[in-house]
N, C-alpha and C positions, 0 to 999 in steps of 0.2 A: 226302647219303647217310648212310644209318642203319648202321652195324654193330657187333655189340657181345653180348657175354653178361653181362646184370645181373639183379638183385637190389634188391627197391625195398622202402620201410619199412614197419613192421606194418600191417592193415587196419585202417583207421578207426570205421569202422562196430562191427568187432568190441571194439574195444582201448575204446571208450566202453560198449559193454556187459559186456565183462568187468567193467570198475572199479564200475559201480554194482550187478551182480551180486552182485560178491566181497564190497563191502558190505551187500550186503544179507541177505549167509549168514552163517552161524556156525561162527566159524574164522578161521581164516587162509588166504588163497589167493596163489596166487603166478602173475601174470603175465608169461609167458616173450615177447620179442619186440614189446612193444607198441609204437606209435606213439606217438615221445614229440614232440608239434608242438604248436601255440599250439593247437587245437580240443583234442585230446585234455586239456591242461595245464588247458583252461577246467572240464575234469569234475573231475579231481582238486584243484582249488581250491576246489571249491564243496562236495566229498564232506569237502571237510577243514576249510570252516565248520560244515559240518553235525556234526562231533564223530567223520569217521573218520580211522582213523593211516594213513598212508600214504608206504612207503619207496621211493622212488623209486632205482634202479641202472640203470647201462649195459644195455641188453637185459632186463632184467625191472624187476616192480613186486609191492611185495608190499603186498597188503592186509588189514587186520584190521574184518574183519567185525564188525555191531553186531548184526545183525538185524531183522526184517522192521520191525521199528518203533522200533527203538534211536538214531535218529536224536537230535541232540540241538537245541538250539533255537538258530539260528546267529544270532551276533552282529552280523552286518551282511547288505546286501543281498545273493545272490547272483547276481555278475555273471558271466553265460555269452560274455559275448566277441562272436563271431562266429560259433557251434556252434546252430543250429537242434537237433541231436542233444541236446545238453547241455539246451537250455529244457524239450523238450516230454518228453523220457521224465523227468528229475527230477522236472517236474509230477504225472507220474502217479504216482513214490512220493512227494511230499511230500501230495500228498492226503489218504495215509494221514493221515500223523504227525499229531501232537493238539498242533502249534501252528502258528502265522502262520508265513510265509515269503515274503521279495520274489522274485523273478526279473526280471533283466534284464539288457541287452547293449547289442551296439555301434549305432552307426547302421541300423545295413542289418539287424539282427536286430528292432530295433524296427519294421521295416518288412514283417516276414514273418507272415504267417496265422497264427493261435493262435486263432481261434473252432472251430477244426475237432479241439483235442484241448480247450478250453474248454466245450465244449455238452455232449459227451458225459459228462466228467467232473463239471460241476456233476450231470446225469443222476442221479451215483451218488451225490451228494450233497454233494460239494464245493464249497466256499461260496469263489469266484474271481471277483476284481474284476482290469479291466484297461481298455485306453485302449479308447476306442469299445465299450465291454461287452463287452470282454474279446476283441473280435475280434486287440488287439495286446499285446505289453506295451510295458511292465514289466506285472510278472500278481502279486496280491497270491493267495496263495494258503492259505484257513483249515482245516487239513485234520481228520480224526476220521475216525470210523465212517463208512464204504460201504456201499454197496448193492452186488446183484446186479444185471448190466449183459445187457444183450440188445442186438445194435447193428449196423447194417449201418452198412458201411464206403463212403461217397460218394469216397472218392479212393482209388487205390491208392499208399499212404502206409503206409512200415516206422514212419515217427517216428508217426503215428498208433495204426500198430494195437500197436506197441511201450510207447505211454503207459499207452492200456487194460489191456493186460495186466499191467504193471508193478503199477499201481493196483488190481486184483483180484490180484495176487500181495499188495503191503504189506497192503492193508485185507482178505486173508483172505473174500476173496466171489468168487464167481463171477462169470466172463464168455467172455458167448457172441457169438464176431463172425463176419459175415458181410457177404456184398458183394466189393468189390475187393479181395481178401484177395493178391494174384496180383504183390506185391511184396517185395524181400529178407527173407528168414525166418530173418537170424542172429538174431533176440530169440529166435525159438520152438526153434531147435537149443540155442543157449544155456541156456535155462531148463530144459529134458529134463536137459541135461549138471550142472546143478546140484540137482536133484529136486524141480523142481518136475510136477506133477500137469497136463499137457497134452495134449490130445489133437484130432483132427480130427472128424468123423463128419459124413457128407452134405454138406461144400463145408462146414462152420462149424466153428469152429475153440473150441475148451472149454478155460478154464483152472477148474481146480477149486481148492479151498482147501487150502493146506498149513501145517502149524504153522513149517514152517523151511527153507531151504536150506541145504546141506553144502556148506562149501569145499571148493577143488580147485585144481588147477591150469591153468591154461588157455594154448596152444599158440596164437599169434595169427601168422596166415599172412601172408605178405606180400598190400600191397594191391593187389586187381585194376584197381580204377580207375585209379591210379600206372600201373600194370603197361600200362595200354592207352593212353596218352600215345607210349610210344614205340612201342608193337607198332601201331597205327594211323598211328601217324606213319611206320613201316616200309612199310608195305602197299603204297601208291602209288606208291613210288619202285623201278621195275626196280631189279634188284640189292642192293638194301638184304636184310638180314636182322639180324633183333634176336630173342633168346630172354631172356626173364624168367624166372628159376628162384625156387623152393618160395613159390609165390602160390596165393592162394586160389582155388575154383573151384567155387566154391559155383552153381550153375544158374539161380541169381533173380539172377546176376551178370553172366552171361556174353554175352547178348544180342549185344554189340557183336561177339564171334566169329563167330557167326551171318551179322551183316551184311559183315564182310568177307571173308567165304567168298563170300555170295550175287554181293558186287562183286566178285570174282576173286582173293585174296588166295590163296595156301598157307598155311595156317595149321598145325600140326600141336600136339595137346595129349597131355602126359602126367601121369598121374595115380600119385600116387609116396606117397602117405598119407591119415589122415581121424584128427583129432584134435578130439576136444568135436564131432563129428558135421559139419564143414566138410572137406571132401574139401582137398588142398593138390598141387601138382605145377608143369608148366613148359609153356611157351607159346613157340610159335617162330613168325615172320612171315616171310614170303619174299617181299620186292615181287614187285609187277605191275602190267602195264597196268589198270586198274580200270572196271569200265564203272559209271555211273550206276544208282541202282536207288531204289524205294518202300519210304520205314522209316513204319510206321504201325501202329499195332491194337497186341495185347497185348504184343508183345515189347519196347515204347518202357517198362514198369518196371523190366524185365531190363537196358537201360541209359541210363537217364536222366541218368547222372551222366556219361556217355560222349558224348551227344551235340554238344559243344563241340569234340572232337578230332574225331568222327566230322563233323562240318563242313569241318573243313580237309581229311582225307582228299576227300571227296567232291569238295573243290575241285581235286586232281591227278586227279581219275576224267575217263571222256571222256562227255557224256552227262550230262544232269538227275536230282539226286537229290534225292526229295522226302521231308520229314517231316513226319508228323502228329500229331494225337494228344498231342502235348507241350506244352499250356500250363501243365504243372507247371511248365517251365521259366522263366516269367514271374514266377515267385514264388519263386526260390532267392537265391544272395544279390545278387544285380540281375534286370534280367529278360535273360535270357540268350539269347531270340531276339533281342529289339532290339539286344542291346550286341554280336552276333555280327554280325549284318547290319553294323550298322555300323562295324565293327571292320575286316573281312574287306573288305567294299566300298572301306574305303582304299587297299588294296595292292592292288586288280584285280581280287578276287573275284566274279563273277556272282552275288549271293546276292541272297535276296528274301524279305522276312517276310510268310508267313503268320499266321494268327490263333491257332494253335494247331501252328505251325512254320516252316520255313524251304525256300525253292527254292533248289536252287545248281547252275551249270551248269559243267560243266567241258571239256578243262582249262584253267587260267586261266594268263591271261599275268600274272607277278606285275609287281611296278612297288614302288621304294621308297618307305620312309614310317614314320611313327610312328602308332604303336598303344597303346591303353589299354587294360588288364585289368578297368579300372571298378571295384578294389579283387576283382576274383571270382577265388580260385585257381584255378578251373580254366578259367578264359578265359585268365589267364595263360600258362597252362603251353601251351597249346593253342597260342596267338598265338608263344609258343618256337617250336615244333614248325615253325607256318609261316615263319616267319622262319629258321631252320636249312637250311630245304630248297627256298625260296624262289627262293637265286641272286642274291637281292637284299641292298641294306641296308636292312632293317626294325628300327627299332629298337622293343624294348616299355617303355611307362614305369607306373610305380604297381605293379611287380612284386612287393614285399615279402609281400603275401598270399600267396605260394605257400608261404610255412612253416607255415599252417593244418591243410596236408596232405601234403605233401612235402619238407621239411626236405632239404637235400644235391638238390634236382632239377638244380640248374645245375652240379654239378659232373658226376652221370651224364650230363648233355645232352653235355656238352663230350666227355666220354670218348668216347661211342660218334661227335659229328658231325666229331670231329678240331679240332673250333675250338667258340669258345663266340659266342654273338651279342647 
């Protein structure tokens, strides 16, 4: 049983855009609340080989902007860790910059797609070597003068269309995208909020060239993702209720709300602010019986990052719930259908991999056992969740990647489950 009123750490997504924004303007900016975890930490490492200052404090971060091209020539390789966020948007402003740059990371980051902001970027004329012809890294990166970019978008990928635009922001050239644009849009509130020259017209989305960005300050919400670990973990369990306060609520976010309303949840949202253009408020869960339902079509970018929890939920649902549409998930930091199936299928779950998702039939009889997070934070946290509410002894092991994104999760887990597992 879930009960509890919490409070989860900054959003991630944003707390990596604000840092490579704030350097990218002129000034000084100060972010208030960010997420300060090993993925965030990998930005600000790498922003601080590259020649920017950066003050790191309790609840905020202050940065001292270079400017669009004041980067300086980093002394060693930059290594992104584990942050897919951190490789692919740096890429697109080191592009700019008029010298060499390495990028590269951990195991599993060497092992994620990079031809898909690699193609488009050489495009504009950035000279990018990497393993397999750049389809992986390490990614040698020779950057200078851009072109203007025209580009339909084949994935609906924020780190993608995030690169691009980044890279016609540094290198001062336009870029026009289109295609699956219909994925989280904190780059493009962001960039407004710092003045850059953005705009939409007929489904394509136009960054125009600006001589500069203006610091600011930036208001980083709690994160939704966080935020829906335990509000999904809430949902299934009659009597459970959890509320997450001042979290983001951004619309290319929220998906997963969607879905457990459709399964029967009470859910109830309130909407309390909007800072740098991200609405922020509180989110309430009220279990229930849940019934089985179809996650497929366009609402699987609205929560991609969600579908690992939204697993385990559907495993307390009564009734088949199918996902489609999600072989994003094959390429995050394991492949996250196989390592769910077979996670979930230890302890009783009815689960069954599809090609581009998962069957899962509920409710399930749990049974104990040990569980592997496969190094993935949010299979982790997820694998928590079932094993809290389970009834069983599940133990999870390889859990230390949950500080990539959630630093303090096992101590909120314990508060609101009355024991920790």
């Amino acid at each position: 049983m879930l009960k509890g009123v919490v409070s989860v750490p900054g959003d991630k997504s944003i707390t990596h855009r604000a840092l490579l924004l704030a350097a990218l303007a002129s000034g000084t900016s100060e972010i208030i609340g960010p997420l300060q975890s090993r993925d965030c930490q990998n930005t600000v490492s790498c922003l601080r080989a590259l020649g920017i200052e950066i003050e790191e404090h309790p609840r905020r971060t202050i940065v001292h902007g270079v400017g669009l091209t004041g980067f300086r020539v980093p002394g060693t390789v930059l290594d992104c860790g584990n942050s897919g966020t951190t490789m692919r948007l740096l890429a697109g402003i080191l592009a700019a910059q008029p010298f060499v740059s390495v990028l590269t990371g951990d195991e599993s980051l060497l092992a994620r797609p990079m031809d898909r902001i690699v193609q488009p970027l050489r495009q504009m004329g950035a000279l990018i070597k990497g393993r397999m012809d750049g389809q992986f890294a390490p990614l040698v990166i020779r950057g200078g003068p851009l072109t203007a970019l025209r580009y339909e978008l084949p994935v609906a990928s924020a780190q993608v269309k995030s690169a691009l635009l980044l890279a016609g922001l540094a290198g001062r050239c336009e870029v026009r995208l289109q295609g699956k644009l219909n994925s989280r849009d904190h780059t493009e509130r962001m960039l407004v909020s710092f003045g850059a020259d953005l705009t939409e017209e007929h489904g394509t989305l136009v960054l125009s060239p600006v001589d500069c960005l203006t610091a600011r300050a930036v208001q980083v919400p709690g994160d939704i993702s966080s935020a829906a670990i335990f509000l999904a973990g809430a949902a299934g369990v009659p009597g459970a209720e959890v509320t997450v306060e001042n979290v983001g609520l951004n619309p290319t976010r929220t998906g997963f709300i969607d879905v457990l309303r459709a399964m029967g949840a009470e859910v109830s949202v309130v909407e309390t602010s909007t800072s740098g253009g991200e609405p922020c408020g509180s989110i309430t869960v009220r279990g229930r019986e849940l019934r089985g339902i179809a996650i497929a079509g366009e609402i699987i970018p609205r929560l991609i990052d969600e579908i690992p929890i939204l697993a385990v939920t559907a495993a307390f649902a009564h009734g088949t719930t199918t996902i489609k549409d999600a072989a994003e998930l094959r390429v995050k930091e394991t492949d996250r259908i196989q390592a769910l199936a077979a996670e979930l299928s230890k302890v009783g779950v009815d689960i069954t991999v599809q090609p581009d998702g998962l069957t899962i039939t509920g409710p399930t009889t749990w049974r104990p056992g040990e569980v592997n997070s496969r190094g993935d934070h949010r299979i982790a946290m997820s694998l928590f969740i079932a094993a809290a509410l389970s009834g069983e002894s599940i133990s999870v092991t390889d859990a230390d990647c949950v500080d990539v994104s959630f630093p303090g999760f096992q101590e909120i887990l314990t508060s609101i489950v009355g024991k920790g597992r």
